[in-house]
C-alpha positions in Angstrom: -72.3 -53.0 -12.3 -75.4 -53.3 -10.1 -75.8 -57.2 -11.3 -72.5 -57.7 -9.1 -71.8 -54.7 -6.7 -75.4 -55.8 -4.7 -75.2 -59.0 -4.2 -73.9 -60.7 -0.5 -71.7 -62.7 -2.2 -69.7 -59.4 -3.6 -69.6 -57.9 0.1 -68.2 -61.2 1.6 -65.8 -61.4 -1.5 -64.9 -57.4 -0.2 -64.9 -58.2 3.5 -63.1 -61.4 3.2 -60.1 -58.9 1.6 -60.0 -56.6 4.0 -59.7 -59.6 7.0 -57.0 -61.6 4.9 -54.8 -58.3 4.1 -55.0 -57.3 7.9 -54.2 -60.9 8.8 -51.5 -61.2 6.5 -49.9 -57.9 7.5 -50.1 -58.6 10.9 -48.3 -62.2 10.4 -45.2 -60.9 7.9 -44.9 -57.4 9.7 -44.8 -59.1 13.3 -42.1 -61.5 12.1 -40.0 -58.8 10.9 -40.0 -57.2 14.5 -36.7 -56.8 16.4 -37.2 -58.5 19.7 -34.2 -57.6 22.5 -34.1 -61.3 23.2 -33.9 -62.1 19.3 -33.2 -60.5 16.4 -35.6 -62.2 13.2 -33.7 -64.1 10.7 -34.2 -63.6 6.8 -35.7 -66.8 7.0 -37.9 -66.5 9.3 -39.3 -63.7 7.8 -39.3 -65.0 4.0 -41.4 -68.1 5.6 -43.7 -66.1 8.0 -44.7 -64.4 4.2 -44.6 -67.2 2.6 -46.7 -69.1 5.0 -49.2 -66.5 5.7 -50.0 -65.8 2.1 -50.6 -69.5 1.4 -52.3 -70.3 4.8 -54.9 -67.6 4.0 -55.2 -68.3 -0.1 -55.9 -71.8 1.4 -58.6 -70.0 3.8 -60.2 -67.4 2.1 -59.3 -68.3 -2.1 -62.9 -69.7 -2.6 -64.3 -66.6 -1.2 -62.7 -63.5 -2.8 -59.7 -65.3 -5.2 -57.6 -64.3 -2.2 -55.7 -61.8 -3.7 -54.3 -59.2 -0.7 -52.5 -57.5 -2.8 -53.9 -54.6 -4.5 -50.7 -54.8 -7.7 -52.0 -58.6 -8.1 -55.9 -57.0 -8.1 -54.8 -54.1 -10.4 -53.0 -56.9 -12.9 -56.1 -59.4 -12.9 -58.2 -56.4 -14.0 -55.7 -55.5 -16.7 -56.1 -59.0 -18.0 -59.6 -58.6 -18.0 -60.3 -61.4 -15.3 -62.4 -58.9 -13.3 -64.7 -55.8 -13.4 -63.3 -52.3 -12.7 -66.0 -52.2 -9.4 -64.8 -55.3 -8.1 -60.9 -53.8 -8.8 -62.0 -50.8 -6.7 -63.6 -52.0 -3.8 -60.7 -54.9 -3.4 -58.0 -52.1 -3.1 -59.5 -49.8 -1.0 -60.4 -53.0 1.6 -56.8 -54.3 1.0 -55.3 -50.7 2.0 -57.8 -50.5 4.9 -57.2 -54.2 6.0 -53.7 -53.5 5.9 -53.6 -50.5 7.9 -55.7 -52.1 10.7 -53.4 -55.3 10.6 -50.6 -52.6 11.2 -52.1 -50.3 13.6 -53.4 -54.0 15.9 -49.4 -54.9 15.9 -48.5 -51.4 17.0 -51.1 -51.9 19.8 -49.7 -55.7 20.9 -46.3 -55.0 21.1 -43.6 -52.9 23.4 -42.3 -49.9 22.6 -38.9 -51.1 23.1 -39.8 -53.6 19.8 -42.0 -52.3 17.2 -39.5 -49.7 16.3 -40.1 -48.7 12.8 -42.9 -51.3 12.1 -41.1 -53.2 9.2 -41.2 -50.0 7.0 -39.8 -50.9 3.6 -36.5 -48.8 3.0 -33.7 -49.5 0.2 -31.2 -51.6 1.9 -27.3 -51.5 1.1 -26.9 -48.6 -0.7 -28.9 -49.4 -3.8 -30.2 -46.6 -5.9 -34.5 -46.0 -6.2 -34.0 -46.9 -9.9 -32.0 -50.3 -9.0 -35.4 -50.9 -6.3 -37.4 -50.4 -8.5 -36.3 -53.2 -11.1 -35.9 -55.6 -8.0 -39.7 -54.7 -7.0 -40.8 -55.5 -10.8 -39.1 -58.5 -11.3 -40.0 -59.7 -7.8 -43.8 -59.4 -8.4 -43.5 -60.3 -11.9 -42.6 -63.7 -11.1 -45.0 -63.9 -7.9 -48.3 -62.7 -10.9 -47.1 -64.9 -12.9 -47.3 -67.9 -10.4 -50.5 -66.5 -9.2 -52.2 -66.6 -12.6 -50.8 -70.4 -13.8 -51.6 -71.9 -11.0 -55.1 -70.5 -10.8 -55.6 -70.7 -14.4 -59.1 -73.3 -14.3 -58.1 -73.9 -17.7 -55.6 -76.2 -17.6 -55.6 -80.1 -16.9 -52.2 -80.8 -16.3 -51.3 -81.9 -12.8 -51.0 -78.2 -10.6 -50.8 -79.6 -7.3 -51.5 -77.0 -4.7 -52.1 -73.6 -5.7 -51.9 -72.3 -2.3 -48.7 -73.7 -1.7 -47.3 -72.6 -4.7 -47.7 -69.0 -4.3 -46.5 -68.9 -0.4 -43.1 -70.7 -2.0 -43.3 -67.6 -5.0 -43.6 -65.0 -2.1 -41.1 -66.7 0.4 -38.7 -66.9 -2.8 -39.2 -63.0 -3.1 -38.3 -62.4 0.5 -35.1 -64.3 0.5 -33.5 -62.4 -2.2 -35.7 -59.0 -1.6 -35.1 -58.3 2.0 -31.9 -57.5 0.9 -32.4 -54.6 -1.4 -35.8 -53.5 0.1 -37.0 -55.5 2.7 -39.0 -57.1 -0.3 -42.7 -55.2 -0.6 -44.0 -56.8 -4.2 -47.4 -55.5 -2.1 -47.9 -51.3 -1.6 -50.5 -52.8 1.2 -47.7 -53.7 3.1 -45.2 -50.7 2.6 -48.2 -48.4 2.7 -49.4 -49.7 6.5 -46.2 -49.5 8.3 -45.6 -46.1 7.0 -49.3 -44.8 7.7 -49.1 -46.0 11.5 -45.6 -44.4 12.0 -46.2 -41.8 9.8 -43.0 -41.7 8.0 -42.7 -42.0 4.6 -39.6 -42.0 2.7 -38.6 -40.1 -0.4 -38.3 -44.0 -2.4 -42.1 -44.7 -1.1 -43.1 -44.5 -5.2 -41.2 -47.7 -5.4 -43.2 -49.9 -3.3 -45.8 -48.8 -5.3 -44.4 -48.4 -8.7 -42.5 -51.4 -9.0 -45.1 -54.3 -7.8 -47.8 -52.6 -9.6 -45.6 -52.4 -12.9 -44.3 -55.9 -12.9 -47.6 -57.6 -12.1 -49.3 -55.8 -15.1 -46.6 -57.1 -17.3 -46.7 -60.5 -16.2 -51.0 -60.0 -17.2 -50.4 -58.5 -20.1 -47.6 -61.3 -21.0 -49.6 -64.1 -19.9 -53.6 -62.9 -20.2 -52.3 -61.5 -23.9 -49.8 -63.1 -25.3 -48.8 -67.1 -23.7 -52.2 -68.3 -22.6 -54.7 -66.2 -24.1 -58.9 -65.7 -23.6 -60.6 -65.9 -27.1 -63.2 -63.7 -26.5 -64.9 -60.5 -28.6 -65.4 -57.5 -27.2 -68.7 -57.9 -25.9 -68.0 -60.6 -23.7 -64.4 -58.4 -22.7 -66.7 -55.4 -21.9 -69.4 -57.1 -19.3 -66.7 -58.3 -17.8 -65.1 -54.9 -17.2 -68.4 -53.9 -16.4 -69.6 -56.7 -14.1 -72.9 -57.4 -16.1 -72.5 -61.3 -15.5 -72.9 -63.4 -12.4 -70.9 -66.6 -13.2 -68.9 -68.4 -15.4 -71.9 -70.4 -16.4 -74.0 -67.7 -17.2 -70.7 -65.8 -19.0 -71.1 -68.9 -21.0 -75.1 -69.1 -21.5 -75.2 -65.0 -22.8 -71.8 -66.1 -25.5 -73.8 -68.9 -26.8 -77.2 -66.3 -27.0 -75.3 -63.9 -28.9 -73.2 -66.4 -31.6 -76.9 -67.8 -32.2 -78.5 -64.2 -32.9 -75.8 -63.4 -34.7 -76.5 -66.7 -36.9 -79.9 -66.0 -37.1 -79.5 -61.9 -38.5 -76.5 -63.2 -40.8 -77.1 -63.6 -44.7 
């Protein structure tokens, strides 16, 4: 845990989540805002998502991975892509990046506009149990995009991973905004609802549902349709952060297959 947790790069990596989730819900919350001299379209706000998230993946993916999003950080743990201290300190600066974006937007804008901040509620009559299978399949297909088009192990032609996952999230808005005002991020439902302090008897749902369906779109795709072959050692210092690179992930595999060589009969 220490090999990872005190080094600068970890602490940019945590920083550089916190700045990107405030950013981002600053962006997609502020397009969402009813204006008396414009009301904002469902495109407008499925691109203002769309475009944040791949405007800052662009920015900030070399950095931390660029997830700001703490169901996406939660799945890529589950798939065993990162430690469990690395999983804890991303959320907490996601939720506190978050909540700053929000509270900033509160400060900028008239009273007459912010009105509820943007506050995910379920739209049109739907039931909690019908949100919630809207927020899992919504984030499901957004992990999914995340982790294929990030995946350094293929060779085929990817084209712009950055791009690709705006499009995923802007495709979640247009069809979301309708049931729930699309969350597949509790960040973002959590934020609004902290600075207004109102929180709806649904709230589980914004957290439920993206959590639920990005951890099935790790386990499906980390597990079963593309996955690591790796033993249990090399599973567990990943959990544990005991390694500082790919390279050296590599270096302490190769030590071990040869000591095991060496000790077998």
């Amino acid at each position: 845990m220490r090999k990872e947790v005190l080094t600068l790069a970890f602490a940019r990596a945590v920083f550089v989540e916190f700045l990107a989730t405030l950013i981002f819900v600053f962006i997609g919350l502020g397009s969402a805002l009813k204006w008396p001299s414009a009301l904002p379209s469902i495109l407008q706000i499925s691109l203002a998502f769309g475009l944040g998230i791949a405007t800052l993946v662009q920015a900030f993916g070399h950095i931390s991975g660029a997830h700001i999003n703490p169901a996406v950080t939660i799945a890529f743990f589950v798939g065993n892509q990162i430690s469990f201290f690395r999983m804890l300190f991303y959320v907490v600066a996601q939720l506190v990046g978050a909540i700053t974006g929000a509270g900033i937007l509160y400060g900028v804008t008239p009273a007459n506009t912010h009105g509820n901040l943007a506050i995910n509620a379920l739209n049109n009559n739907i039931t909690p149990g019908q949100a919630l299978v809207v927020e899992i399949l919504l984030t499901f297909q957004l992990a999914m995009c995340i982790f294929a088009s990030t995946d350094n192990r293929r060779t085929d032609n990817l084209g712009s991973p950055a791009l690709s996952i705006g499009l995923s999230v802007c495709l979640g808005h247009l069809i979301g905004i309708y049931f729930t005002g699309c969350s597949m991020n509790p960040a973002r439902s959590f934020a609004p609802s902290v600075i207004m302090r109102r929180f709806s008897s649904a709230h589980w749902v914004f957290w439920v549902g993206p959590i639920l369906g990005a951890v099935l779109a790790a386990l499906l795709y980390f597990y079963i349709l593309v996955p690591y072959c790796m033993n249990m050692p090399d599973r567990i210092a990943i959990v544990k952060g005991t390694y500082e690179s790919e390279e050296e992930w590599e270096e302490q595999r190769e030590e071990r297959k040869k000591s095991m060589e060496l000790t077998s009969p």
